[in-house]
C-alpha atoms as one frame of an Amber mdcrd trajectory, in Angstrom:
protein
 -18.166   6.342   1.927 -14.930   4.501   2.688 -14.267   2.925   5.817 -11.298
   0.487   4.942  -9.465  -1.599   2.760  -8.029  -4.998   3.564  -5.894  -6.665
   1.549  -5.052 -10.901   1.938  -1.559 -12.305   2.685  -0.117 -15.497   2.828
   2.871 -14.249   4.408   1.604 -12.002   7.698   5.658 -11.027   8.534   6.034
 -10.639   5.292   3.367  -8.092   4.926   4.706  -6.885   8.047   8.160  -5.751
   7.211   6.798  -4.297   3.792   3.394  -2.128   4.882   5.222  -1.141   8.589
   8.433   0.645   6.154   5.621   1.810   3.402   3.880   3.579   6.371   6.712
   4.433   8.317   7.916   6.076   5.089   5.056   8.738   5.006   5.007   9.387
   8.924   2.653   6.098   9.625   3.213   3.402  12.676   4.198  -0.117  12.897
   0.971  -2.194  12.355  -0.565  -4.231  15.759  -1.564  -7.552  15.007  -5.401
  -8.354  16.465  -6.345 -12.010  18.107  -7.115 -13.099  14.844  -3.843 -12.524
  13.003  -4.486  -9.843  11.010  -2.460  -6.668  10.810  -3.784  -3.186  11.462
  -3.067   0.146  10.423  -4.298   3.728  11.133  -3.305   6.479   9.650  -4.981
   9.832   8.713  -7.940   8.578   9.109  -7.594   5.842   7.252  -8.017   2.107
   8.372  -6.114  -0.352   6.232  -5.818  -3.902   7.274  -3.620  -7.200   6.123
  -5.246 -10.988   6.787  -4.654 -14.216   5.386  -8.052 -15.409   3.842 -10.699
 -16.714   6.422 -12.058 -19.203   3.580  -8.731 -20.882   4.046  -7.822 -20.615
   0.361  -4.750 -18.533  -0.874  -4.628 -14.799  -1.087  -4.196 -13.366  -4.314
  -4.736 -10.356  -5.760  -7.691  -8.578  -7.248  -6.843  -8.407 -11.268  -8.069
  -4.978 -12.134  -7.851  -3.684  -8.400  -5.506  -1.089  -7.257  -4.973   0.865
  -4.066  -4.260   4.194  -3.588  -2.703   6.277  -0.689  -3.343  10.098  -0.386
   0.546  11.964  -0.102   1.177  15.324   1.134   4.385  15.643  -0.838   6.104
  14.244  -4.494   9.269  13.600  -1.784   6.853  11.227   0.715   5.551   9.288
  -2.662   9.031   8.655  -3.804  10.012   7.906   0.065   7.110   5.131   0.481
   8.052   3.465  -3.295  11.482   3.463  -2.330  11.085   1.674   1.357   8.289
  -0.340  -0.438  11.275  -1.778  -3.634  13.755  -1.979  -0.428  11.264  -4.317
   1.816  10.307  -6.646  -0.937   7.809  -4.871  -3.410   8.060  -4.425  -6.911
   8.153  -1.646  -8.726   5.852  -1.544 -11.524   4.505   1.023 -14.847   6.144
   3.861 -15.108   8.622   5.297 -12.568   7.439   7.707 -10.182   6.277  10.938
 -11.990   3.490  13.321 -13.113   0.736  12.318 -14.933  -1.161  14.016 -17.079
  -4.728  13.451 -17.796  -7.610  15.631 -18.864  -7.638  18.683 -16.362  -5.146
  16.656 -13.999  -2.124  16.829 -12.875  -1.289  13.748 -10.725   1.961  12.425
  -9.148   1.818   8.540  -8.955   4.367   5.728  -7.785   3.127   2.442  -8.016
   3.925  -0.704  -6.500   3.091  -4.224  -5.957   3.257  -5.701  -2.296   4.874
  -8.790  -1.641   1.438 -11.228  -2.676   1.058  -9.184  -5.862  -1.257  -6.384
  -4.759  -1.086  -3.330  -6.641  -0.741  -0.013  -4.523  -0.403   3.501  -5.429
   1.193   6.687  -3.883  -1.046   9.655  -5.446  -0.310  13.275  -4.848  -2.813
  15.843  -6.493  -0.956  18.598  -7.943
């Protein structure tokens, strides 16, 4: 069912320096910028993409909303939340870690972006 996520900026090099060393952290490329501005990446499948709002209004974040990213390793979560804290995120909850829950075991590192969009690393155990 999912296709893509897209996220708003109102900082595109901003969002640059931050998503190309969160991707480049778990084996992703440098985003390409379309006509229109916006940022592009593609990895695993995955399409995720970074524009400022077309309505012309600020971007800020979704309250309740939260991204997650699929990791093949604990080491490539803690890689992408530490590139993320060193290219202008913020580290946020708990630090990275297992989580128990139910019949789960997750690993999860969770950041916000540079606009205040909240992302998570998530490795299944």
């Amino acid at each position: 069912m999912y296709s893509h996520m897209m996220v708003g900026s109102n900082d595109i090099e901003r969002s640059k320096k931050f998503y190309d060393a969160t991707f480049a952290a778990i084996g992703g490329n440098p985003g390409i910028t379309d006509d229109k501005g916006r940022l592009i990446y593609m990895h695993n499948g995955g399409l995720f993409l970074v524009t400022k709002p077309i309505d012309g209004e600020g971007a800020t974040p979704g309250n309740g909303m939260t991204i997650g990213f699929a990791m093949d390793t604990t080491e490539q979560a803690d890689a992408w939340h530490a590139a993320g804290v060193a290219n202008g995120g913020k580290a946020i909850e708990d630090p990275p870690g297992v989580r128990e829950g139910g019949a789960m075991s997750l690993y999860l590192a969770y950041l916000r972006d540079p606009d205040g969009n909240k992302l998570c690393a998530l490795k299944r155990m």
